[in-house]
C-alpha positions as CSV (number, residue, x, y, z in Angstrom):
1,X,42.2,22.8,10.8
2,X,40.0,22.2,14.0
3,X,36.6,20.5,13.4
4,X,33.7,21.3,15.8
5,X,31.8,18.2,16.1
6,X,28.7,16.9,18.1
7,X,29.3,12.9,18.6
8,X,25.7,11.2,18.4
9,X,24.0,8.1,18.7
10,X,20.6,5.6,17.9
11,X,21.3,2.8,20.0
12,X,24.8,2.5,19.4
13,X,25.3,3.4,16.3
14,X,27.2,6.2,16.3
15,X,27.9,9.5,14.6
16,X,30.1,12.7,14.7
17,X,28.0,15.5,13.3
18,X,29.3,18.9,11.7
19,X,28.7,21.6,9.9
20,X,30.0,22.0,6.5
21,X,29.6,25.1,4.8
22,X,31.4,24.7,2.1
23,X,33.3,21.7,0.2
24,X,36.4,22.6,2.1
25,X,34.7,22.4,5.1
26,X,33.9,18.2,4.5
27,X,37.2,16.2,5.7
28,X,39.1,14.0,3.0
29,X,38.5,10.2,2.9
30,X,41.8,9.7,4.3
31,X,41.0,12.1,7.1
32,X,37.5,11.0,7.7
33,X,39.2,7.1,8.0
34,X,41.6,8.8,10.8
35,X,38.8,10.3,12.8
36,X,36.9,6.9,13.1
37,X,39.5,5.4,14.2
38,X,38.4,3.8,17.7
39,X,41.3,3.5,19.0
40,X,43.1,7.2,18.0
41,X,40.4,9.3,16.6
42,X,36.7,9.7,17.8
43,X,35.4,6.6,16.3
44,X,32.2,6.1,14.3
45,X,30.1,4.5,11.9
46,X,29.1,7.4,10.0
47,X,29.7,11.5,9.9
48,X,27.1,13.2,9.1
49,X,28.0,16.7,7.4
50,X,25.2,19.7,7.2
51,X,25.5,21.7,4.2
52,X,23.5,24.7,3.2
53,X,20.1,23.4,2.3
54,X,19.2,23.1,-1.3
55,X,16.0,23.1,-1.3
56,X,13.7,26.1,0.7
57,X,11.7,23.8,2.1
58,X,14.2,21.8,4.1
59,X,16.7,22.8,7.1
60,X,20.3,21.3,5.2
61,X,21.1,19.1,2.9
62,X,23.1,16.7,4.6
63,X,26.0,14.3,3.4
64,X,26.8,10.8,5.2
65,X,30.2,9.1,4.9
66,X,31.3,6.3,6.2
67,X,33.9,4.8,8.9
68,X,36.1,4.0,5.5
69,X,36.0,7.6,4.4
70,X,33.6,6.6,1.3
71,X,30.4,8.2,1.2
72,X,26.7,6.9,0.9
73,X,23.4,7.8,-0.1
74,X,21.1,6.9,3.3
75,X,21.5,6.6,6.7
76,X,18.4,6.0,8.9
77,X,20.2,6.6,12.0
78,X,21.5,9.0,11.1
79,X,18.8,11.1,9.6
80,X,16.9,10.4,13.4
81,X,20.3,11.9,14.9
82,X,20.3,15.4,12.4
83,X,17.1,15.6,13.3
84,X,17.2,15.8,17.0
85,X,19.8,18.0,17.0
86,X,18.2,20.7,14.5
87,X,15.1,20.4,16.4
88,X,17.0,20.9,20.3
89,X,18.6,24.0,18.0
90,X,15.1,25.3,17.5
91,X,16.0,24.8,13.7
92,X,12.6,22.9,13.0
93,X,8.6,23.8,13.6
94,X,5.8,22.7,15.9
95,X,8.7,19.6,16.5
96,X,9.1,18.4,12.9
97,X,11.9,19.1,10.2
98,X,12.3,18.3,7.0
99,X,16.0,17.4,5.6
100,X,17.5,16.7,2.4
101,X,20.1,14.2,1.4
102,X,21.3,12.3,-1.9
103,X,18.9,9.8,-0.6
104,X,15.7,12.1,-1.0
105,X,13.8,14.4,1.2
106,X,13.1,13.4,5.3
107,X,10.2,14.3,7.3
108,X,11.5,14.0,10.7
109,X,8.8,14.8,14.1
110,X,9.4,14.3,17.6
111,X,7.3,11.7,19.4
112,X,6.7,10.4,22.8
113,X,9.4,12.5,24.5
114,X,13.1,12.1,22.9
115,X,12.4,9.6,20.4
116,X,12.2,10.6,16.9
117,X,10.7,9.3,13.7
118,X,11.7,10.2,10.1
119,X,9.5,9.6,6.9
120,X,12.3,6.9,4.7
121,X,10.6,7.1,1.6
122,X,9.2,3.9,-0.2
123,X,11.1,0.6,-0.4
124,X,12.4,0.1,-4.0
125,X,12.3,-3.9,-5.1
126,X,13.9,-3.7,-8.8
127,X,17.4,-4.9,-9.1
128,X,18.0,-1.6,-10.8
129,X,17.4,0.4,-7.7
130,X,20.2,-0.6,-5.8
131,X,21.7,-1.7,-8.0
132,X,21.6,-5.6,-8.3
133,X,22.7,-7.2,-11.3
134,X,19.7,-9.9,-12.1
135,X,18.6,-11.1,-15.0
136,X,14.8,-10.7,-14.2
137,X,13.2,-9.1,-11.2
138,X,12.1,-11.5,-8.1
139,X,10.8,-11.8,-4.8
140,X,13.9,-13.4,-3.7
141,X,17.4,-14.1,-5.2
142,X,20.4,-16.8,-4.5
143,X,24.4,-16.1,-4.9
144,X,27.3,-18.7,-4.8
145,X,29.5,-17.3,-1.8
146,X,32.4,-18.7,-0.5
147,X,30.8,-22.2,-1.9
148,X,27.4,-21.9,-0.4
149,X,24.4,-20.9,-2.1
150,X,22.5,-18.0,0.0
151,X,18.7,-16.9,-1.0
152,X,18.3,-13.3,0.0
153,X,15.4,-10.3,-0.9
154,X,16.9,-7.2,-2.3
155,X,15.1,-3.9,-1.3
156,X,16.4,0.2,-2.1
157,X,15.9,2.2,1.3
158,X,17.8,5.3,-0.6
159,X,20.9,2.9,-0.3
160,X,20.6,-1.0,-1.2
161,X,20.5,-3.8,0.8
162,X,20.0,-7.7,1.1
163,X,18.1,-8.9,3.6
164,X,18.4,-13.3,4.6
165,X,16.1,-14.5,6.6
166,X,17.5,-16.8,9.2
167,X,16.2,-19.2,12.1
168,X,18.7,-17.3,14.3
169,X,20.4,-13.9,14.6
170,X,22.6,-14.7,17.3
171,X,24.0,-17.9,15.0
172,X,24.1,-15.7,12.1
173,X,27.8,-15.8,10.0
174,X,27.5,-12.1,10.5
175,X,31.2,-11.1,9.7
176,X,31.7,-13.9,7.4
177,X,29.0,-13.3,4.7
178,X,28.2,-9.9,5.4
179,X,31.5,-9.3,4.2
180,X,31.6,-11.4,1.3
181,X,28.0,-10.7,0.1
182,X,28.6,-6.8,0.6
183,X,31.4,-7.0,-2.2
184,X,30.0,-9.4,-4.5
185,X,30.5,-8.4,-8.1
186,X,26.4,-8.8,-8.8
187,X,26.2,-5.7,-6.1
188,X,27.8,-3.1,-8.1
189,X,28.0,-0.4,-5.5
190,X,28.1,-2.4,-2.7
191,X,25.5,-3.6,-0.6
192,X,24.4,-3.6,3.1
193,X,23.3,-7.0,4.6
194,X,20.5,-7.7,7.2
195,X,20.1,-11.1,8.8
196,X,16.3,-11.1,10.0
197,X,15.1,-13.4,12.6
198,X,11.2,-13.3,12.5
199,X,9.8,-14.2,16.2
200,X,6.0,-13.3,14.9
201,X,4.2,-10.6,12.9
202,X,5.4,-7.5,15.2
203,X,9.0,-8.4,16.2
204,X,12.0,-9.3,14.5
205,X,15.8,-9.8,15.8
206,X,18.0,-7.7,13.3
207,X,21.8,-8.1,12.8
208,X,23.5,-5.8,9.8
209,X,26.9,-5.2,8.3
210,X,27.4,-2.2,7.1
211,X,28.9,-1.5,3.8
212,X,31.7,0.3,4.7
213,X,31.6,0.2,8.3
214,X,30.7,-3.7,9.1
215,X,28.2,-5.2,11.8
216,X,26.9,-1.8,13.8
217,X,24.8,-1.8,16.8
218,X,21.7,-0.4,14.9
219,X,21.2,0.4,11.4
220,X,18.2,2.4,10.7
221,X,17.8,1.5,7.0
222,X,18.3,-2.0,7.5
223,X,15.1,-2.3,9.9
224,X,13.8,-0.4,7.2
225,X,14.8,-2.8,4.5
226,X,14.3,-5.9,7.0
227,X,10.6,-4.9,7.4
228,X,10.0,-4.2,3.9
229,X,11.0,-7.5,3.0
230,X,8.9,-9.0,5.6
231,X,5.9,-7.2,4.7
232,X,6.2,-8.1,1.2
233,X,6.4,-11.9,1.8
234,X,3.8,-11.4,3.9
235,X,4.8,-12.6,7.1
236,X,5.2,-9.4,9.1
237,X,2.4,-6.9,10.6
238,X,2.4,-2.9,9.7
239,X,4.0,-2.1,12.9
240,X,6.9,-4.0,13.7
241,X,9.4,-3.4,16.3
242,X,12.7,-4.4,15.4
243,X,15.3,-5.5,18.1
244,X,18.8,-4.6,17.2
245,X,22.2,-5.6,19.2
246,X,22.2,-1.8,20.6
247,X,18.3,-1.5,21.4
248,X,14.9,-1.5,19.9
249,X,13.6,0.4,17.3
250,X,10.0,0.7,15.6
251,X,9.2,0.2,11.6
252,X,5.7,1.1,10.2
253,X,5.0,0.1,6.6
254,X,1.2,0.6,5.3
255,X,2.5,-1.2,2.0
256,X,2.8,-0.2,-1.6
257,X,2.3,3.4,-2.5
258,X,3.4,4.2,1.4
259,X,6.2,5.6,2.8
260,X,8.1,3.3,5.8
261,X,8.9,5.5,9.1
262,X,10.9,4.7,11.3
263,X,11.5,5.4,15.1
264,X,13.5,5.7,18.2
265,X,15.9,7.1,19.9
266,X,19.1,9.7,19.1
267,X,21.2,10.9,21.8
268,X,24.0,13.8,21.8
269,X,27.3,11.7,23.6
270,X,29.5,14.5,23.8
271,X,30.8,17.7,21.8
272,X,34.5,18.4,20.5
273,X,36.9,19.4,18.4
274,X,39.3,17.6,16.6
275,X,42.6,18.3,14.4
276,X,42.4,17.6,10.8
């Protein structure tokens, strides 16, 4: 079977995007694992498939699995990437769209030419929200991994994360406790890890491994998450832009009761087919 795809990208982190109207329509895990493959596929971090919306206020309903064929809840990214292309397919109005996903509903709008922000809904602190086995809910949590003990915020952006604030991103043990914190057992579903360097109230240096996927060039949710965290300790501003490996992106977080938005850019790659 051929799969008409559009390959996307916010800053890197990148995407194949299809259209899946029905359930045989959606690749299998095994087949999604093939097609990321850098090397002999496409190569990804996440596909992004657009089923029939559920919902008659939104555009699609769309699904987000990652480079390890498993799928996932939210994609921040990734919602910015649907987005753009619905609305450059005059699928939106007056340059806004809304879109559905198992994360909860987007508001996406175009702003200040191509970039686009999307409404992420409010950051969720319980342990239960992720979820996060603790005993009693806390501003900031420590693990025993790999013999260290590392203090870490937990935060739900539709999909959970830990967020460690370090003195240095670029020093960060990325690959090493990003992949042992991302399968602890207290992180029963996995968990996406941001490393946050704060440089002052409206800037932070953001590394994140993906669950699933690993570091990525961007992640969407994880400046998000990153941001929410901040806020909440009270050491970041409402407006914070967040620089990732790939490029620069903007969080805005009024506080409790708010959504977060989030913004920059998403670009179309190329367009293809491939055999499934």
């Amino acid at each position: 079977m051929q799969l008409p795809f559009t390959k996307m990208h916010g800053l890197g982190n990148d995407f194949i995007v299809f259209d899946a109207p029905s359930e045989a329509a959606i690749p299998s895990a095994a087949q999604l694992q093939a097609l990321a493959d850098r090397r002999t596929g496409v190569g990804f971090d996440q596909a992004l498939a657009l089923t029939p919306a559920r919902r008659a206020d939104t555009a699609v309903y769309y699904r987000i699995f990652n480079a390890d064929g498993g799928e996932v809840e939210q994609c921040g990214n990734g919602a910015r990437a649907v987005a753009a292309l619905l609305l450059r397919q005059g699928r939106g109005h007056n340059g806004s769209v809304r879109l559905d996903s198992a994360g909860g509903i987007v508001s996406a709008r175009a702003v200040q030419g191509e970039l686009i922000a999307v409404e992420m809904g409010e950051p969720l602190f319980s342990p239960e929200a992720l979820p996060f086995l603790a005993t009693v809910p806390a501003a900031s949590y420590a693990l025993d991994v790999d013999g260290e003990s590392i203090r870490f915020a937990v935060v739900s952006m539709g999909n959970p994360h830990a967020v460690i604030t370090v003195p240095s991103a670029a020093d960060a043990p990325v690959a090493r406790l990003g992949a042992s914190i991302e399968r602890h057992p207290a992180f029963p579903q996995r968990v996406n890890v941001g490393f946050m360097q704060i440089d002052s109230p409206t800037r932070i240096v953001l590394r994140v491994f993906e669950r699933g996927v690993g570091e990525t060039l961007a992640c969407g949710t994880g400046a998000c998450a990153a941001v929410a965290v901040g806020r909440r300790a009270g050491m970041l501003a409402e407006h914070v832009e967040v620089i990732a490996p790939g490029g620069r992106l903007t969080a805005s977080w009024e506080g409790p009761g708010h959504s977060i938005w989030l913004t920059g850019p998403a670009e179309i790659s190329f367009t293809g087919s491939a055999q499934i």
